[in-house]
C-alpha positions in Angstrom: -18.3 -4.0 -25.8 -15.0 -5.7 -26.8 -12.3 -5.1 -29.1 -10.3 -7.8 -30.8 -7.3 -6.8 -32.9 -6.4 -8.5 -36.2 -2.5 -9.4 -35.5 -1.6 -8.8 -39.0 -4.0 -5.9 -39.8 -4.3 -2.3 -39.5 -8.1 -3.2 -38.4 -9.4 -4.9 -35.3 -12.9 -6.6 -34.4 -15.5 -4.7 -32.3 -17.8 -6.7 -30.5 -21.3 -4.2 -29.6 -23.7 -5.3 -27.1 -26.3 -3.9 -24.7 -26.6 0.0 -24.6 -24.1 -0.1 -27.4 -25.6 -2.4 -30.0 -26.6 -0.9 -33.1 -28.9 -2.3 -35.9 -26.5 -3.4 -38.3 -24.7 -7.0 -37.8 -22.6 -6.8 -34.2 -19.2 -7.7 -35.2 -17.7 -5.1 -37.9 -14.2 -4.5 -39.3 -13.0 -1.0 -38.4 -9.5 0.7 -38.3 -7.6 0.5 -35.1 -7.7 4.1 -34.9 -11.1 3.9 -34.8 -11.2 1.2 -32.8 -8.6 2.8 -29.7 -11.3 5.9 -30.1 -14.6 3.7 -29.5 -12.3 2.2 -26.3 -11.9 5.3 -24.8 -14.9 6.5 -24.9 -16.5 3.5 -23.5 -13.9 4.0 -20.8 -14.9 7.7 -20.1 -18.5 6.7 -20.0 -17.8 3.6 -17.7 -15.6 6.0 -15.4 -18.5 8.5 -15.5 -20.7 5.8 -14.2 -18.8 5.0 -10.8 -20.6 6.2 -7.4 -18.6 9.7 -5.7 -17.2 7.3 -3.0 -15.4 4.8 -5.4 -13.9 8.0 -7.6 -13.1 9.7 -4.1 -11.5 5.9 -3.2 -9.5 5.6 -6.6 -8.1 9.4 -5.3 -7.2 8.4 -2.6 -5.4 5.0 -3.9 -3.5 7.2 -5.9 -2.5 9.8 -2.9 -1.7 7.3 -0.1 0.9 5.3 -2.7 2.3 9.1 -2.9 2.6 10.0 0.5 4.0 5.7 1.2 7.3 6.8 -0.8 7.5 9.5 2.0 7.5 7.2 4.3 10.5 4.7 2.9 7.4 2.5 1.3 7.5 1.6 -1.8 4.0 3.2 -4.2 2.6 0.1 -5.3 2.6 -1.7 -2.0 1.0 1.5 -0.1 -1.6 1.8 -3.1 -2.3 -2.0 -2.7 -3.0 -1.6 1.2 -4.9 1.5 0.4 -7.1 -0.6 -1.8 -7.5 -3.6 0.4 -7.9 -1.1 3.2 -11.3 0.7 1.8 -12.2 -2.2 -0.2 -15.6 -3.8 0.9 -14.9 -7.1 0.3 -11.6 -9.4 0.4 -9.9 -8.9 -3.0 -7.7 -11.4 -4.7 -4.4 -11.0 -6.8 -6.3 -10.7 -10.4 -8.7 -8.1 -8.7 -5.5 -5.8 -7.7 -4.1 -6.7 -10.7 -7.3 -5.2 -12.5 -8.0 -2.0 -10.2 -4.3 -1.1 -10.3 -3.2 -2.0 -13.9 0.0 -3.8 -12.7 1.8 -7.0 -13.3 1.0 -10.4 -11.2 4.6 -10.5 -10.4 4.5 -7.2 -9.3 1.4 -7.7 -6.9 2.5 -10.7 -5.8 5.4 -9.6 -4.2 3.9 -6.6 -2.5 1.1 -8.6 -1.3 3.3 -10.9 0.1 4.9 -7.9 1.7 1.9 -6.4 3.4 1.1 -10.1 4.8 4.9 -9.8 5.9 3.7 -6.9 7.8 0.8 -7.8 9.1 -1.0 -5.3 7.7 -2.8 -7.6 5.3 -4.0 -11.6 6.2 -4.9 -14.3 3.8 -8.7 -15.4 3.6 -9.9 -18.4 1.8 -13.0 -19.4 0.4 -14.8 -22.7 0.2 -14.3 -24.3 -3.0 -12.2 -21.4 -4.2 -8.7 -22.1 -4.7 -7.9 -18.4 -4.9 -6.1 -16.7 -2.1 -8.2 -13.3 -0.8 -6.6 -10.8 0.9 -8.4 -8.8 3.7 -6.7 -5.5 5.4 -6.9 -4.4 8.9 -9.3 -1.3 8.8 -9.4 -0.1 12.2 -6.7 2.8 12.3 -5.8 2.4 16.1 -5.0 -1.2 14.9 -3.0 -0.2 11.7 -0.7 2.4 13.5 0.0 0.3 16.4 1.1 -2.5 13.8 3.0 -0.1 11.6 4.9 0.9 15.0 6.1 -2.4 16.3 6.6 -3.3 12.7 8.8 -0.4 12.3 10.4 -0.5 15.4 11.6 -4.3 14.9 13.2 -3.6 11.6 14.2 -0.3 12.0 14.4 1.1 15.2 16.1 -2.3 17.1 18.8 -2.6 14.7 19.8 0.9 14.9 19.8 0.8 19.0 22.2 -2.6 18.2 24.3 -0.8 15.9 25.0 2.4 18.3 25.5 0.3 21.7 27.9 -1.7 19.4 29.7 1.4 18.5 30.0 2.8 22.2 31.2 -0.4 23.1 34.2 -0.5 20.9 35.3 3.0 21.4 34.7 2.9 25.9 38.9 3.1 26.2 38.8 6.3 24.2 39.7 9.1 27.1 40.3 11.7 24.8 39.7 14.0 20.9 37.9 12.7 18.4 37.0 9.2 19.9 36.5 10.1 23.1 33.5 12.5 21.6 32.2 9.8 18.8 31.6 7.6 22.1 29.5 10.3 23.5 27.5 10.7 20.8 27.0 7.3 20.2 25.9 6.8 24.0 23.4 10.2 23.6 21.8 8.9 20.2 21.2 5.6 22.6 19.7 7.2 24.9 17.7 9.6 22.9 16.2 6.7 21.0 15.9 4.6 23.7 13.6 7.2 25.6 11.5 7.3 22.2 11.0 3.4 22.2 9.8 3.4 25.7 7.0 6.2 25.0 6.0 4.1 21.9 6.0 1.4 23.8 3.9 3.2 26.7 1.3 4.6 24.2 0.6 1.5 22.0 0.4 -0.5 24.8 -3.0 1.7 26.0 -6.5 1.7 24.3 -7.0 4.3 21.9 -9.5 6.8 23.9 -6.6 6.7 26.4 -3.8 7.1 24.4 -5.6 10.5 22.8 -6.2 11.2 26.6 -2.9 10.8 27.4 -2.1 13.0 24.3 -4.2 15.6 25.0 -2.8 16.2 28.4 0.7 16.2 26.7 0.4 18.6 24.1 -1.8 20.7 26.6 
């Protein structure tokens, strides 16, 4: 079924086919009002229609882009990589377009984002000039990505920015300098003990690093 709206009309132009032909001709004039209630039921009817495990996907589309803004990321970009993430096959920039109701512009860039992070790669297809895009699905994989990710643009500069600081105050003997330098050499060291155990567990296989984890936590 399609819907066609007159641009100078108070009517528009349904198109019926399939399970929602009728006998009468297939293309009638009917208000816009009645029109808009046709679409939405179509819409409920097609939404009733999806498998449990797409529905229980779209949820979980819609929680993960809620739970990225917690993390510093923006919605759209952590509902785009949950998409790609669960999605069976590549996708391309009209399919996320489509599934998430959102501009190309807007995809585009947080696409080109994820691929930024490595969390997403580019696939192309043979006689296709359309870019697909493919997520990394195994979750060892993801969080050791989303680590070193993090760590390069987060973590690094904020080590850089705190042995910058210690270095410019080292002549401070005493009162308020002498005490900014301190904590400027303790938030070094404090973060820098962090990298290293990032570092250590990232760097092992996953059934070890839950080992090693385990043994940790006790």
């Amino acid at each position: 079924m399609s819907f066609k709206p007159h641009p100078r009309s108070s009517t528009c132009q349904v198109s019926l086919s399939g399970p929602w032909a009728i006998s009468h001709p297939k293309t009638e004039e009917i208000s816009k009002a009645t029109c808009l209630s046709l679409l939405s039921v179509f819409n409920e009817s097609v939404s009733k229609e999806l498998p449990e495990w797409e529905k229980a996907r779209e949820e979980f589309v819609v929680q993960w882009g809620s739970l990225g803004t917690q993390w510093g990321i923006p919605r759209t970009m952590a509902q785009i990589h949950a998409l790609l993430m669960t999605a069976p096959e590549p996708m391309c920039t009209d399919d996320v377009m489509e599934r998430l109701e959102i501009s190309r512009g807007n995809a585009h860039t947080n696409l080109k984002d994820l691929v930024g992070w490595n969390l997403v790669r580019i696939i192309t297809k043979k006689g296709d000039r359309k870019e697909y895009f493919e997520a990394e699905k195994d979750v060892w994989k993801i969080f050791i990505t989303i680590s070193k990710e993090r760590k390069r643009r987060e973590i690094e500069p904020a080590i850089h920015l705190l042995r910058d600081c210690a270095a410019r105050t080292k002549d401070e003997a005493v009162g308020p300098g002498k005490d900014f330098h301190q904590q400027m050499q303790d938030l070094d060291e404090f973060l820098s003990f962090g990298v290293k155990v990032a570092d250590t567990v990232i760097s092992m296989k996953h059934a070890s690093a839950l080992q090693w984890a385990m043994r940790l936590l006790g």
